[in-house]
DONUKE-290823 format. One record per residue: x, y, z of N, C-alpha, C in turn; residue in one letter. Coordinates in steps of 0.001 Angstrom, whole numbers. Layout:
<node><n_x>X</n_x><n_y>Y</n_y><n_z>Z</n_z><ca_x>X</ca_x><ca_y>Y</ca_y><ca_z>Z</ca_z><c_x>X</c_x><c_y>Y</c_y><c_z>Z</c_z><res>A</res></node>
...
END
This chain:
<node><n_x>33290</n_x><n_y>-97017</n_y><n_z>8768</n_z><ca_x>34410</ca_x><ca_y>-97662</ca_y><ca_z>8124</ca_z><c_x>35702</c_x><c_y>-97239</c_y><c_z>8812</c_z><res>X</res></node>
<node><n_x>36157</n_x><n_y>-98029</n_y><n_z>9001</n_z><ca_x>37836</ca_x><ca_y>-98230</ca_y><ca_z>9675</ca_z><c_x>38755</c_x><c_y>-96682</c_y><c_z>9135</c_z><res>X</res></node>
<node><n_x>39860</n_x><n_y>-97626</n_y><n_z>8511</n_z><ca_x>40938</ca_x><ca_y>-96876</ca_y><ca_z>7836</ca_z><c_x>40707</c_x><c_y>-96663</c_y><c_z>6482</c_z><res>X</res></node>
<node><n_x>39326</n_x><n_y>-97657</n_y><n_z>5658</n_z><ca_x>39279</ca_x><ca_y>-97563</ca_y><ca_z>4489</ca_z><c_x>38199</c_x><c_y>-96673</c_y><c_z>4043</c_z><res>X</res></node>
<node><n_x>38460</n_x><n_y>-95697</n_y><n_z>3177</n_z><ca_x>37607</ca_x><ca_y>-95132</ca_y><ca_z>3357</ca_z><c_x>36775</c_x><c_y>-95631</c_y><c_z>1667</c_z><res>X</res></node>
<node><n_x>35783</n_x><n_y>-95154</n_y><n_z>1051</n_z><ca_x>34710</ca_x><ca_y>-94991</ca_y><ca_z>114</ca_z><c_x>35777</c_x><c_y>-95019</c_y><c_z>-794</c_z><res>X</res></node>
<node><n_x>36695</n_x><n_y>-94290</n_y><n_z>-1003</n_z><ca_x>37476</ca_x><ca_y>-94174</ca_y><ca_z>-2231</ca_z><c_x>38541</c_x><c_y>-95470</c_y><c_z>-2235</c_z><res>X</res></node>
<node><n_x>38923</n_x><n_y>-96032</n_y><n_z>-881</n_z><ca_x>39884</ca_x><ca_y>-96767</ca_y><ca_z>-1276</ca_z><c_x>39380</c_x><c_y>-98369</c_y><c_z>-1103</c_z><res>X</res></node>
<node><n_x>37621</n_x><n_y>-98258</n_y><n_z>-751</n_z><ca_x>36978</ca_x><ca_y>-99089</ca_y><ca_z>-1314</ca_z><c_x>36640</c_x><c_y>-99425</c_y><c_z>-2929</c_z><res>X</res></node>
<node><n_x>36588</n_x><n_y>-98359</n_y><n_z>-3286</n_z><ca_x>36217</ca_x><ca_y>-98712</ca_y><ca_z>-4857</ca_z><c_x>37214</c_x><c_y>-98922</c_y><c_z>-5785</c_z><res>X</res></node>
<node><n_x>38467</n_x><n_y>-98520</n_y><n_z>-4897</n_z><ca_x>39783</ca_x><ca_y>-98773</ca_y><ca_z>-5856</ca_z><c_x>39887</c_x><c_y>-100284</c_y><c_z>-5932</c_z><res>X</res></node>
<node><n_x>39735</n_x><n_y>-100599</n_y><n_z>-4827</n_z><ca_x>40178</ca_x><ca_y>-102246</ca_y><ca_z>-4599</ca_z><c_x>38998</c_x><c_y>-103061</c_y><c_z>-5415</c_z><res>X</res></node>
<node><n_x>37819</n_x><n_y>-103001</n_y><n_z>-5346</n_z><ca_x>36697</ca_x><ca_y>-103186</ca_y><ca_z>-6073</ca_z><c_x>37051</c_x><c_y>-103688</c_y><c_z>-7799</c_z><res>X</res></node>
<node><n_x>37407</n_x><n_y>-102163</n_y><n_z>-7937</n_z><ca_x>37493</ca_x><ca_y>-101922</ca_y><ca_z>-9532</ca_z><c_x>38977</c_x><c_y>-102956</c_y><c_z>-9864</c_z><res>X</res></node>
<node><n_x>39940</n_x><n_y>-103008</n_y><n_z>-9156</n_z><ca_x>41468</ca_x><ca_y>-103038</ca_y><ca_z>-9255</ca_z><c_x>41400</c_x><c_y>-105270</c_y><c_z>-8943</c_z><res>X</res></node>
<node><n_x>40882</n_x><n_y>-105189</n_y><n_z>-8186</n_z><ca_x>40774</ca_x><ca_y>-106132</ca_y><ca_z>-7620</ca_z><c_x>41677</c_x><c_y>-107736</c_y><c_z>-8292</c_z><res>X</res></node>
<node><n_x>41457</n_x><n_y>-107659</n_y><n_z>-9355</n_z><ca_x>42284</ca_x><ca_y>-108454</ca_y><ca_z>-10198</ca_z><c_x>43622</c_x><c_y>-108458</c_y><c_z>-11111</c_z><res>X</res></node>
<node><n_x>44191</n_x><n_y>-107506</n_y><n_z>-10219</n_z><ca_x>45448</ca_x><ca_y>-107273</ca_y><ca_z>-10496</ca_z><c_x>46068</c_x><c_y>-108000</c_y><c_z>-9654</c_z><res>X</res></node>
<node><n_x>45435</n_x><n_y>-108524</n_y><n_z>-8261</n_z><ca_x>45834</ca_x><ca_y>-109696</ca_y><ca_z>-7072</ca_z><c_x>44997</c_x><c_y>-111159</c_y><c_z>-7083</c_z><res>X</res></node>
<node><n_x>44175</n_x><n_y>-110957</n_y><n_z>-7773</n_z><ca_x>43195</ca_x><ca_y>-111890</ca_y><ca_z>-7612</ca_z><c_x>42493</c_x><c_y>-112582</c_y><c_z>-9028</c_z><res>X</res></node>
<node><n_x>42719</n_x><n_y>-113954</n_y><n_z>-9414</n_z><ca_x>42629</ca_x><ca_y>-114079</ca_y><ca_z>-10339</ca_z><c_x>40704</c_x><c_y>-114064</c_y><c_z>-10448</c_z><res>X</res></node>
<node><n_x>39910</n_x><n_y>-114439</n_y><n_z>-9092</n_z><ca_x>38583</ca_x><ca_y>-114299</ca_y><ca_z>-8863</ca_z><c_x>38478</c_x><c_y>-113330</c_y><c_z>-8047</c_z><res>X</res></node>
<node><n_x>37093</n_x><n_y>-112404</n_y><n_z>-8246</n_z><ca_x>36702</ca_x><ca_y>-111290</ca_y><ca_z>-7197</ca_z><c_x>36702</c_x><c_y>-112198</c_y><c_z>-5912</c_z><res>X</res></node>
<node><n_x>36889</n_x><n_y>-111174</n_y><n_z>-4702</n_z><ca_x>37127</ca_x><ca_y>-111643</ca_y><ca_z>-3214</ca_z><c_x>36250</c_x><c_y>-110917</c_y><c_z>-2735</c_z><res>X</res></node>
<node><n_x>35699</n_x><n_y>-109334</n_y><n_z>-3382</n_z><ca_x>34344</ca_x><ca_y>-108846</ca_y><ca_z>-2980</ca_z><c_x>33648</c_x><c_y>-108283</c_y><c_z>-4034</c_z><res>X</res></node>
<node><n_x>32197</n_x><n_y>-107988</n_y><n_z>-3773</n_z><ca_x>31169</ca_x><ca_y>-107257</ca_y><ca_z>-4943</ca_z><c_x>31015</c_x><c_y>-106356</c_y><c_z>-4345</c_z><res>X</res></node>
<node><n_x>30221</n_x><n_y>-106038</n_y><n_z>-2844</n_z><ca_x>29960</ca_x><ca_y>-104852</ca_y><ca_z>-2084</ca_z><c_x>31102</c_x><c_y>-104048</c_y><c_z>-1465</c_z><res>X</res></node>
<node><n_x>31314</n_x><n_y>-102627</n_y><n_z>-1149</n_z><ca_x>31863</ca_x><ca_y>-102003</ca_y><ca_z>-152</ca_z><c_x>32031</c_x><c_y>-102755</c_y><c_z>1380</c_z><res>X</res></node>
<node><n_x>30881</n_x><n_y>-103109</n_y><n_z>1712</n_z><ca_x>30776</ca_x><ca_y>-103909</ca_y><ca_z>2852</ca_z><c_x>31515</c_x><c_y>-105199</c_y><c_z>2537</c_z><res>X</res></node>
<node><n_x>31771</n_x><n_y>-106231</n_y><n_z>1539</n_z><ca_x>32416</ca_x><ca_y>-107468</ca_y><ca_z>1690</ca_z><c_x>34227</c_x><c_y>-106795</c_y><c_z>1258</c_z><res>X</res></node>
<node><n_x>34253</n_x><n_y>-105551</n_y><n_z>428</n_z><ca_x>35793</ca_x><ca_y>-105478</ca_y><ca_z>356</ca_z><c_x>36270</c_x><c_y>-105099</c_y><c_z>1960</c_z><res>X</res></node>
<node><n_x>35687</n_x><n_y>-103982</n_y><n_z>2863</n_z><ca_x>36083</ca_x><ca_y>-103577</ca_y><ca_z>3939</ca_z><c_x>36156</c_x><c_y>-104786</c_y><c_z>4805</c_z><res>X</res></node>
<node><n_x>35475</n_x><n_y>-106230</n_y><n_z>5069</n_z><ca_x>35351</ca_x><ca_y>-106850</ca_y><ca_z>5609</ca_z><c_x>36854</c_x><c_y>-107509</c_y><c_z>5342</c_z><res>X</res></node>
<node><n_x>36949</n_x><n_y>-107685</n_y><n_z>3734</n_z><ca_x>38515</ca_x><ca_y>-108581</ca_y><ca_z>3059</ca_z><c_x>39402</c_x><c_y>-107695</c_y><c_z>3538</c_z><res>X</res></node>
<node><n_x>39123</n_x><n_y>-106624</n_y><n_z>3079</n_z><ca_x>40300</ca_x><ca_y>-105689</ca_y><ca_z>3916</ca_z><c_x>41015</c_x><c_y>-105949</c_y><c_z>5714</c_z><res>X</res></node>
<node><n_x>39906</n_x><n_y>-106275</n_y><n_z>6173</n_z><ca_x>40323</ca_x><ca_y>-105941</ca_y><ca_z>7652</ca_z><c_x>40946</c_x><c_y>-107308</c_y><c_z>8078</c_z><res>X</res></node>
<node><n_x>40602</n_x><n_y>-108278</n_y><n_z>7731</n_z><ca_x>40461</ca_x><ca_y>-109715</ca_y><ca_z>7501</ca_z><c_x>41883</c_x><c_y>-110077</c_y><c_z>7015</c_z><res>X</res></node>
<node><n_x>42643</n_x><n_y>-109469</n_y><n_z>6193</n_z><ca_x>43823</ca_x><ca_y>-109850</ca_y><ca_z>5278</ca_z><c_x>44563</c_x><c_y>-108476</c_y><c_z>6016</c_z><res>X</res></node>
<node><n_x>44055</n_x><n_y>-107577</n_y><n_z>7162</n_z><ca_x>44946</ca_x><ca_y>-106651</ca_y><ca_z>7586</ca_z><c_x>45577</c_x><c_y>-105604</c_y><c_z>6343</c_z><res>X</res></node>
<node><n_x>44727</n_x><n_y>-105171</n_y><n_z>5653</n_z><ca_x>45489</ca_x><ca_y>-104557</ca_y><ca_z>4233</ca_z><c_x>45433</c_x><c_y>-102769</c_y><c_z>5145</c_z><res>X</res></node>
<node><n_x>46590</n_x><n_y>-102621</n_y><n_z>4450</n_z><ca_x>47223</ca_x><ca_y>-101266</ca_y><ca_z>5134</ca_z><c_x>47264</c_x><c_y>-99696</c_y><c_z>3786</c_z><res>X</res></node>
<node><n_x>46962</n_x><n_y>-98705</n_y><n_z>4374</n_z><ca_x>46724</ca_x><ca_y>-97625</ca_y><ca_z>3406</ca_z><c_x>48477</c_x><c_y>-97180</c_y><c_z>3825</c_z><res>X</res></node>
<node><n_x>49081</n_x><n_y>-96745</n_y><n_z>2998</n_z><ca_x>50535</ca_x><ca_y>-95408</ca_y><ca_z>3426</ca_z><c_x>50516</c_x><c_y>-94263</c_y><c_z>3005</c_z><res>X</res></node>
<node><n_x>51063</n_x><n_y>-93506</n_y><n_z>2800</n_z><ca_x>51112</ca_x><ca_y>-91991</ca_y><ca_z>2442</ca_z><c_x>51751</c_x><c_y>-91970</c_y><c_z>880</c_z><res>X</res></node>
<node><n_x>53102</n_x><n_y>-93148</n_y><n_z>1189</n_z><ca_x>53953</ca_x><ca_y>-92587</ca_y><ca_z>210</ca_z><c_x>54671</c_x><c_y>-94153</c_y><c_z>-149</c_z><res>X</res></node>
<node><n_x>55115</n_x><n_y>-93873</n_y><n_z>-1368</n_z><ca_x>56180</ca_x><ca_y>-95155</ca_y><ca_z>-1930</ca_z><c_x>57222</c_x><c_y>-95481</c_y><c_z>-966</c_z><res>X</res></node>
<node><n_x>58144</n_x><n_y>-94258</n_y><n_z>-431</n_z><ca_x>58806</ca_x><ca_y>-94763</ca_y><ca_z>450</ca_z><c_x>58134</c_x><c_y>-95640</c_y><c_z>1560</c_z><res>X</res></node>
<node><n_x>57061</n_x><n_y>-95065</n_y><n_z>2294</n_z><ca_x>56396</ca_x><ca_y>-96492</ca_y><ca_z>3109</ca_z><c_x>56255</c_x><c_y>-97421</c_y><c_z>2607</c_z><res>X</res></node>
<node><n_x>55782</n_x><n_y>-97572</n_y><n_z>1286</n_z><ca_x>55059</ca_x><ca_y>-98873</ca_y><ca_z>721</ca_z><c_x>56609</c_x><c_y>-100019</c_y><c_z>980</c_z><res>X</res></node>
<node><n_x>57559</n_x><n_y>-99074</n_y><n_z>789</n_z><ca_x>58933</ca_x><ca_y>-99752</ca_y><ca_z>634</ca_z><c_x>59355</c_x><c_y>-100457</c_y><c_z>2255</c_z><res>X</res></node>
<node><n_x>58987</n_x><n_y>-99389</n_y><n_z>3005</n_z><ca_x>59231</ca_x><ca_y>-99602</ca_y><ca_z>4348</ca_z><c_x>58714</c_x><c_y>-100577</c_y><c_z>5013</c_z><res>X</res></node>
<node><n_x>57042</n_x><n_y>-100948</n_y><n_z>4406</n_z><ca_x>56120</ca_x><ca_y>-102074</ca_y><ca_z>4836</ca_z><c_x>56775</c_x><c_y>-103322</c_y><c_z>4392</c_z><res>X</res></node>
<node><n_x>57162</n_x><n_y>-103344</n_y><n_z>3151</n_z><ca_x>57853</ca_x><ca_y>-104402</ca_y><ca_z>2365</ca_z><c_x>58927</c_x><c_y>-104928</c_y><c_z>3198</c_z><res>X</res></node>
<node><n_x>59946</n_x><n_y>-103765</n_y><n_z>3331</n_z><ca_x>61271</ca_x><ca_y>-104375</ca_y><ca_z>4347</ca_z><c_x>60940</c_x><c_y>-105144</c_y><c_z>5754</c_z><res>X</res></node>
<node><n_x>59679</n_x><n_y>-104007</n_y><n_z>6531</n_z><ca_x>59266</ca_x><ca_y>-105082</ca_y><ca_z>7646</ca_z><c_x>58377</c_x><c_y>-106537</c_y><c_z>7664</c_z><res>X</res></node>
<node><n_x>58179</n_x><n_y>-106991</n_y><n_z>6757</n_z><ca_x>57763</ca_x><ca_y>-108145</ca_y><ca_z>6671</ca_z><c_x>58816</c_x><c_y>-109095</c_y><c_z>5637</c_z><res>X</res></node>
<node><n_x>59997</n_x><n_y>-108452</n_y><n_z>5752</n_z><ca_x>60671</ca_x><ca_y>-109570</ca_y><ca_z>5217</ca_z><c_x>61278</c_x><c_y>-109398</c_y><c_z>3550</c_z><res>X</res></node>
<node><n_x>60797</n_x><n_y>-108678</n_y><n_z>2581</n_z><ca_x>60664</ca_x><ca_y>-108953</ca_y><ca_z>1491</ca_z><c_x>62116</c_x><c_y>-108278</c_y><c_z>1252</c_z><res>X</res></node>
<node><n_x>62540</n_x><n_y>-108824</n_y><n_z>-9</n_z><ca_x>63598</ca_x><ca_y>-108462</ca_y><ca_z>-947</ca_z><c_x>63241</c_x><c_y>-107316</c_y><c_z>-1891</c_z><res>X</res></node>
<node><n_x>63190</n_x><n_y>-106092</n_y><n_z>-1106</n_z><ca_x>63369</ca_x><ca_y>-104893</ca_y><ca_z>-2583</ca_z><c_x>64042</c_x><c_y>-104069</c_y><c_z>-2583</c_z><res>X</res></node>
<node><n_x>65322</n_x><n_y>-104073</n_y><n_z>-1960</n_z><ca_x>66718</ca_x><ca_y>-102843</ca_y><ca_z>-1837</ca_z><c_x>66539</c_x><c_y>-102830</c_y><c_z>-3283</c_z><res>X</res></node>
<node><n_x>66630</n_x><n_y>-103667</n_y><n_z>-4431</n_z><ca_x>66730</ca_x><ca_y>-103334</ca_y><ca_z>-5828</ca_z><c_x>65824</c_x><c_y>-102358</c_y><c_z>-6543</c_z><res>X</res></node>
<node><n_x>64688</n_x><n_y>-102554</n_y><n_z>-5971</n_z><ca_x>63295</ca_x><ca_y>-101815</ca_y><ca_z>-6762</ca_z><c_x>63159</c_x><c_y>-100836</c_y><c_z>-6896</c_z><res>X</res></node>
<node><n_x>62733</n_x><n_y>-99876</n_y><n_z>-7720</n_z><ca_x>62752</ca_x><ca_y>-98983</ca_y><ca_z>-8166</ca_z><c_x>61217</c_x><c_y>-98324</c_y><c_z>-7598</c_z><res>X</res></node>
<node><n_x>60823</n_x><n_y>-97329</n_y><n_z>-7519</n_z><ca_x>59543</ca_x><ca_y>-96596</ca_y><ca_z>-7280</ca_z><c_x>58382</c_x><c_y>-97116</c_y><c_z>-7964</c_z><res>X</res></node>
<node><n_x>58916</n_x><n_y>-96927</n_y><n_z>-9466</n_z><ca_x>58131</ca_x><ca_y>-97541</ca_y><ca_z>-10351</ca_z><c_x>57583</c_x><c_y>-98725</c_y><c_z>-10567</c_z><res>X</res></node>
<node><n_x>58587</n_x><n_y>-99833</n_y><n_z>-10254</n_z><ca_x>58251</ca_x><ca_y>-101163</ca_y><ca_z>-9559</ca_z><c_x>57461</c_x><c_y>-101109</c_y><c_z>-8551</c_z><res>X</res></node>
<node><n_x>57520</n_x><n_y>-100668</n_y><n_z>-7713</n_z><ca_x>57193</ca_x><ca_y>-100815</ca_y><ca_z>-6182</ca_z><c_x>55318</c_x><c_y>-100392</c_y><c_z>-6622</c_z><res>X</res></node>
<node><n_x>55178</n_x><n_y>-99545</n_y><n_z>-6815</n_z><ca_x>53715</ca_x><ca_y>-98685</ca_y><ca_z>-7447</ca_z><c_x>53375</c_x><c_y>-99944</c_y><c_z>-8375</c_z><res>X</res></node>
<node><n_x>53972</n_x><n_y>-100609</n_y><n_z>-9188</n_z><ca_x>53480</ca_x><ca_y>-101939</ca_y><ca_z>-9820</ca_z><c_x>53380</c_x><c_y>-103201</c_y><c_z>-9633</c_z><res>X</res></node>
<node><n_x>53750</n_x><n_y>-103433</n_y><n_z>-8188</n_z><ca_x>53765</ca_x><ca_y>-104561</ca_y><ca_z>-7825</ca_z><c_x>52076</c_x><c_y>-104626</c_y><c_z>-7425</c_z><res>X</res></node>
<node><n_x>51714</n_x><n_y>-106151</n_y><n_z>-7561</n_z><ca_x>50197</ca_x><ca_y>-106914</ca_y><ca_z>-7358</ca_z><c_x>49526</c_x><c_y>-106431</c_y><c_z>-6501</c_z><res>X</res></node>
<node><n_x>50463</n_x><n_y>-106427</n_y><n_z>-4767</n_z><ca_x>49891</ca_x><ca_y>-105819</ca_y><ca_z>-3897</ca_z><c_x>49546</c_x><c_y>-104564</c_y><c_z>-3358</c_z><res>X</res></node>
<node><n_x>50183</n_x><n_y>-103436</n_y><n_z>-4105</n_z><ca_x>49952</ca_x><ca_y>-102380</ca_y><ca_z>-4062</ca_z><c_x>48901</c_x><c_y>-101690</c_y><c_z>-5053</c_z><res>X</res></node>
<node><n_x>47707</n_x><n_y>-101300</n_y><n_z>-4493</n_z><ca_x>46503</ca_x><ca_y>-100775</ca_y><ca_z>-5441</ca_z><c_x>46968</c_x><c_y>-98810</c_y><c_z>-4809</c_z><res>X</res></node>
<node><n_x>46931</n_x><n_y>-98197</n_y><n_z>-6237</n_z><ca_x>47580</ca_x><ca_y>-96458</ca_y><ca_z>-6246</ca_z><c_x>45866</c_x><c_y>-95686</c_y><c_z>-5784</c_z><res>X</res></node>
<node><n_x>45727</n_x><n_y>-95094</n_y><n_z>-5168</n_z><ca_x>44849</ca_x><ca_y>-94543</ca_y><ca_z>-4517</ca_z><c_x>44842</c_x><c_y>-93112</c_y><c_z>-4988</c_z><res>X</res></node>
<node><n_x>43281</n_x><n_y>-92760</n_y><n_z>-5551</n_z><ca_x>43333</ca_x><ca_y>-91776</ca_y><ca_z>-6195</ca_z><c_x>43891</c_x><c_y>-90247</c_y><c_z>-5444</c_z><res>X</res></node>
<node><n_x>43580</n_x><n_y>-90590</n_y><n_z>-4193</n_z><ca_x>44316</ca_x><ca_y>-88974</ca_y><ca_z>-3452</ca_z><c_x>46369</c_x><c_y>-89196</c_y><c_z>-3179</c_z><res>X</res></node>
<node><n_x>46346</n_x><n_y>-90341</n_y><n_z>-3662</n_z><ca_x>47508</ca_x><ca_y>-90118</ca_y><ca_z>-3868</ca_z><c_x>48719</c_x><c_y>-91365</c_y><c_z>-2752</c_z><res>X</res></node>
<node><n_x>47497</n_x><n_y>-91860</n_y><n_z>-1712</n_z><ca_x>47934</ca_x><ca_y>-93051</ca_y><ca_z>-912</ca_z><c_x>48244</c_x><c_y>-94004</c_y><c_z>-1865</c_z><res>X</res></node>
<node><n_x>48203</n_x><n_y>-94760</n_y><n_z>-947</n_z><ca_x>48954</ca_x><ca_y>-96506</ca_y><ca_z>-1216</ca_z><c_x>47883</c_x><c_y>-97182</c_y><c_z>-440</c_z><res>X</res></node>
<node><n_x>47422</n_x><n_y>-98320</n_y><n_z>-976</n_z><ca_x>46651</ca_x><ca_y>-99632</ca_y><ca_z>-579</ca_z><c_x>47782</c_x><c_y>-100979</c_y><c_z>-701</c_z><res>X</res></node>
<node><n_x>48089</n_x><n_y>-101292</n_y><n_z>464</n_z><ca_x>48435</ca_x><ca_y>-102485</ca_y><ca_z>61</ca_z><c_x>48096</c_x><c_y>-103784</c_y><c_z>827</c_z><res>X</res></node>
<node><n_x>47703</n_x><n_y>-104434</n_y><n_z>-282</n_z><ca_x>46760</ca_x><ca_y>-105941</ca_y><ca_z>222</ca_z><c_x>47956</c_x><c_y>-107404</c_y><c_z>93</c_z><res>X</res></node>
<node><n_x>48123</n_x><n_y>-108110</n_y><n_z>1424</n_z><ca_x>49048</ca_x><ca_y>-109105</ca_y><ca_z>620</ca_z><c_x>47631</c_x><c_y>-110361</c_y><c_z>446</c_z><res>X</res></node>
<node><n_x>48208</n_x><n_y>-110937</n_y><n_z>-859</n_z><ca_x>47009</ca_x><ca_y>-112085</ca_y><ca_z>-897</ca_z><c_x>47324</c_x><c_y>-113555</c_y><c_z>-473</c_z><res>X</res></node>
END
């Protein structure tokens, strides 16, 4: 497995419909595949998640941390990363 590892497979798994009104995978093997496929990116920290946001364009000088951690595309990763999938 790539960049994703076991844990931030099952986040997306379990989480999955917080972006998706239908599952997009059942197996580890079909999320890592959606993953790589849709280019979904792990970060360290909120400030990246913020930083990813600004380089593709988006409007969030306003947002708050707390926002940012709640937005659709960002799934919170139990060691403490960032998943973020755009759909």
């Amino acid at each position: 497995m790539n960049e994703y590892d076991e844990e931030c497979l099952l986040t997306f798994l379990k989480n999955q419909s917080q972006l998706f009104d239908e599952p997009v995978a059942e197996t580890l093997e079909e999320a890592e595949a959606f993953l790589e496929d849709c280019m979904a990116v792990v970060v360290e920290s909120l400030d990246e998640v913020k930083e990813y946001f600004e380089e593709i364009g988006a409007d969030v000088e306003e947002m708050s941390k707390e926002e940012l951690e709640e937005a659709s595309e960002v799934f919170v990763l139990p060691n403490g990363k960032y998943l973020i999938v755009e759909g």
